[in-house]
C-alpha positions as CSV (number, residue, x, y, z in Angstrom):
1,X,-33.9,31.0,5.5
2,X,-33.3,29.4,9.0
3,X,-34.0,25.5,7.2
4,X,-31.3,26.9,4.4
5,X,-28.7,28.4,7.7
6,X,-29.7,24.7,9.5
7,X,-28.8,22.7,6.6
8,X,-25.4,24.7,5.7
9,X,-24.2,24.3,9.5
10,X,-25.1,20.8,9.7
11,X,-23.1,19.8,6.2
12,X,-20.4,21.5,7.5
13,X,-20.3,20.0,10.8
14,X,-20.5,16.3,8.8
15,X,-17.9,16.9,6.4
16,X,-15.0,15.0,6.3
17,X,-11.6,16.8,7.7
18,X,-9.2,18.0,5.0
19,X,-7.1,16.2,3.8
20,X,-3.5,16.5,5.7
21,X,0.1,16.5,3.8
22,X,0.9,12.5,4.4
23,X,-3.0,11.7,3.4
24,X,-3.2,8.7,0.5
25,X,-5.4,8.5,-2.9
26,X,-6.7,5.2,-3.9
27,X,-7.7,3.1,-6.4
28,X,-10.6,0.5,-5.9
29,X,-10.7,-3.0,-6.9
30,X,-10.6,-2.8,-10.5
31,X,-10.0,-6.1,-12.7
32,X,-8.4,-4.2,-15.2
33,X,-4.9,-4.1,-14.2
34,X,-4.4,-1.7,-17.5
35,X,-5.6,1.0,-15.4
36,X,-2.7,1.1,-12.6
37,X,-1.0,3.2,-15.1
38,X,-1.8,6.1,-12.6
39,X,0.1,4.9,-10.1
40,X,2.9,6.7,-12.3
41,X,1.1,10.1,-12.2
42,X,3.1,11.2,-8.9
43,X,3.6,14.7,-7.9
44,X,7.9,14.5,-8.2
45,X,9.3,12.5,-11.1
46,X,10.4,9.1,-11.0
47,X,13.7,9.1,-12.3
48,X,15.0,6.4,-14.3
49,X,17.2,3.8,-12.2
50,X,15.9,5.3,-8.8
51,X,13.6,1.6,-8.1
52,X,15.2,-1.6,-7.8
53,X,13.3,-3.5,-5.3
54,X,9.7,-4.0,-4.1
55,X,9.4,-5.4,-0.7
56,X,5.9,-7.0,0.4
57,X,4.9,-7.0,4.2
58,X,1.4,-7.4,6.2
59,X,0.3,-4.4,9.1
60,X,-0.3,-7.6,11.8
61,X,-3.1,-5.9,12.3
62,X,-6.7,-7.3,11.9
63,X,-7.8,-3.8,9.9
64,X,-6.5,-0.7,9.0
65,X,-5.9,1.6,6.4
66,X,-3.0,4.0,5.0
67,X,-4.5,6.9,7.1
68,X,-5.0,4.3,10.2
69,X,-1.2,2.5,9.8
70,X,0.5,6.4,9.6
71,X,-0.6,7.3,13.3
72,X,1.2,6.0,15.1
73,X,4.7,6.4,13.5
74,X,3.9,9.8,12.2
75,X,3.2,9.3,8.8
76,X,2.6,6.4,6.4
77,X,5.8,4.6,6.3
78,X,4.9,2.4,2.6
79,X,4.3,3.8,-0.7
80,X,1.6,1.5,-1.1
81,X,-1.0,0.0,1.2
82,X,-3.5,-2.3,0.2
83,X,-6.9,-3.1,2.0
84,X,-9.0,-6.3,3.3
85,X,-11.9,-4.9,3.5
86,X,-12.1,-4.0,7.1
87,X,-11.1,-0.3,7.2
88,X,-10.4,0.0,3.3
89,X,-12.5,-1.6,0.2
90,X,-10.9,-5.4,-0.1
91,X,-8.3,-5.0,-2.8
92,X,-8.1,-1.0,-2.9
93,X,-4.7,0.3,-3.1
94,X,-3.6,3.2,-1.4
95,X,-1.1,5.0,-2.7
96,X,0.9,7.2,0.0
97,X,2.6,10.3,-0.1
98,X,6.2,9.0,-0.2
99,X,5.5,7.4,-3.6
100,X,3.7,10.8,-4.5
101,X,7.0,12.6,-3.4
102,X,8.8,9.5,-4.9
103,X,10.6,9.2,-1.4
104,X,12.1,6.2,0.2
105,X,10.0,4.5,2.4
106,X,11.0,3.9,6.3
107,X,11.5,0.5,7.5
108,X,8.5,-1.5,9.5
109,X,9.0,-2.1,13.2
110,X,11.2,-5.2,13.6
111,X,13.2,-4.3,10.2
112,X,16.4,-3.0,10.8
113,X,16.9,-0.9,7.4
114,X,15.2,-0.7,3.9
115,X,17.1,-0.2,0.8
116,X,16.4,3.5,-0.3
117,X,15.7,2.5,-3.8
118,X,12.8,0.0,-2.7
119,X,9.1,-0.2,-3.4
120,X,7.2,-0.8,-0.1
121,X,3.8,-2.4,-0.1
122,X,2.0,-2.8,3.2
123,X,-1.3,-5.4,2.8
124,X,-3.5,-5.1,5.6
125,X,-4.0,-8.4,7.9
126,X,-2.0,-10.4,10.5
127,X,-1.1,-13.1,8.3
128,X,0.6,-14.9,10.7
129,X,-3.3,-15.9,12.1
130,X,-4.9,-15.9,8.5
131,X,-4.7,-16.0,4.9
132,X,-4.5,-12.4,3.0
133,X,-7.6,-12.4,0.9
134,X,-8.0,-13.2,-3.1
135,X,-8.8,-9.8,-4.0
136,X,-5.8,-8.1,-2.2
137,X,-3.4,-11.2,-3.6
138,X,-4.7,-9.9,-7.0
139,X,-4.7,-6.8,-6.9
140,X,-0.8,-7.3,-4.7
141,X,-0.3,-9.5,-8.7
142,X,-1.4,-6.1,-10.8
143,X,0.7,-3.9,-8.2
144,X,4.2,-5.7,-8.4
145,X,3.5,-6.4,-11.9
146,X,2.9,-3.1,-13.3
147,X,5.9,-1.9,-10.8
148,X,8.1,-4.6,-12.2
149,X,7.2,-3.9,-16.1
150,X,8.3,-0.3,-15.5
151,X,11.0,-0.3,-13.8
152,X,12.6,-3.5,-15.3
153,X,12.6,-5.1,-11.4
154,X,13.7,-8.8,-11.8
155,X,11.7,-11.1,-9.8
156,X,14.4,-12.1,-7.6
157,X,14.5,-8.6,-6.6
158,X,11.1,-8.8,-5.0
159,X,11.3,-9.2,-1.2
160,X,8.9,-11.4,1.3
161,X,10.5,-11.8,3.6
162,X,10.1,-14.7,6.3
163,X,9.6,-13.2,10.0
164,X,7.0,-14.5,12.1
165,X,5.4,-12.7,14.6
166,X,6.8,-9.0,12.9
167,X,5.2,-6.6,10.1
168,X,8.6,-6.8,8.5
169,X,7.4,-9.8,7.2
170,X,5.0,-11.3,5.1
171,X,3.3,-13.5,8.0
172,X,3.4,-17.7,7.8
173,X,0.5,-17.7,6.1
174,X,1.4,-15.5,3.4
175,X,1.1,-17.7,-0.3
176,X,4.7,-17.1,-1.2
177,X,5.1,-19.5,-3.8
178,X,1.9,-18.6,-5.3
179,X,3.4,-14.8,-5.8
180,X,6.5,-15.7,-7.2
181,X,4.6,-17.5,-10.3
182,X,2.9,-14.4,-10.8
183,X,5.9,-12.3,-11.1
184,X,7.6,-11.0,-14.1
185,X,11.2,-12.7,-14.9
């Protein structure tokens, strides 16, 4: 009985906090991008017309994750955030709960407004020191393509934009032209 009372106290003592209001789910690096279907299974509706735009930035930090990058500004300001392997699995995407709630997202620091009807997609890295990695490029390719293909979001309505030295940005050596293949007309 006392080994039994042990054990119980110390599971309970290592077991993760519950999860808070603004906490994200994920989905792992999966090469099928058939399965980001569930990105659509949010909590409120999406209702037809309400996204127009998806705008891409990095955190300009070295790691983090969706739980990590909503600290400080009280809450996860994307709806998505994808990892680099330091701090989330290389290529997971987070999904937060403003695209859960399918609420607008808040602008990064050095941004001085978002369109409410955009899609905002954080990828973890400072990449105005380095390159974002292959796996969160392709899994960034599945993300804005599955986005694009069902909401009818015309390429040109995908936003990088160029702003060194700030997360509104995509970072100097973000592969923009490599992106912009990928993407739906």
């Amino acid at each position: 009985m006392a080994v039994l009372t042990f054990t119980s106290a110390l599971l309970l003592a290592l077991a993760p906090a519950p999860l808070t209001p603004d906490a994200a789910s994920t989905l792992f690096a999966i090469d099928n991008p058939s399965t980001l279907d569930v990105i659509f299974e949010t909590k409120a509706q999406a209702k037809p017309g309400r996204w127009k735009y998806v705008f891409i930035h990095h955190s300009r930090t070295p790691a983090g994750n969706a739980m990590s990058l909503g600290q400080n500004t009280g809450g996860l300001s994307d709806h998505f955030v994808i990892g680099n392997g330091d701090g989330a699995i290389d290529g997971e995407i987070q999904i937060g709960q403003r695209w859960n709630q399918q609420q607008s997202a808040t602008p990064p620091i050095g941004a001085a407004s978002i369109d409410p009807a955009c899609i905002s997609i954080c990828l973890v890295g400072d990449f105005d020191r380095a390159v974002p990695t292959s796996t969160q490029l392709r899994r960034l390719g599945q993300l804005v393509g599955t986005l694009q293909g069902r909401f009818r979001i015309p390429a040109d309505h995908v936003m990088l934009v160029d702003q060194a030295g700030s997360t509104a940005g995509v970072g100097k050596y973000f592969p923009g032209t490599a992106l912009r293949e990928q993407l739906l007309p």
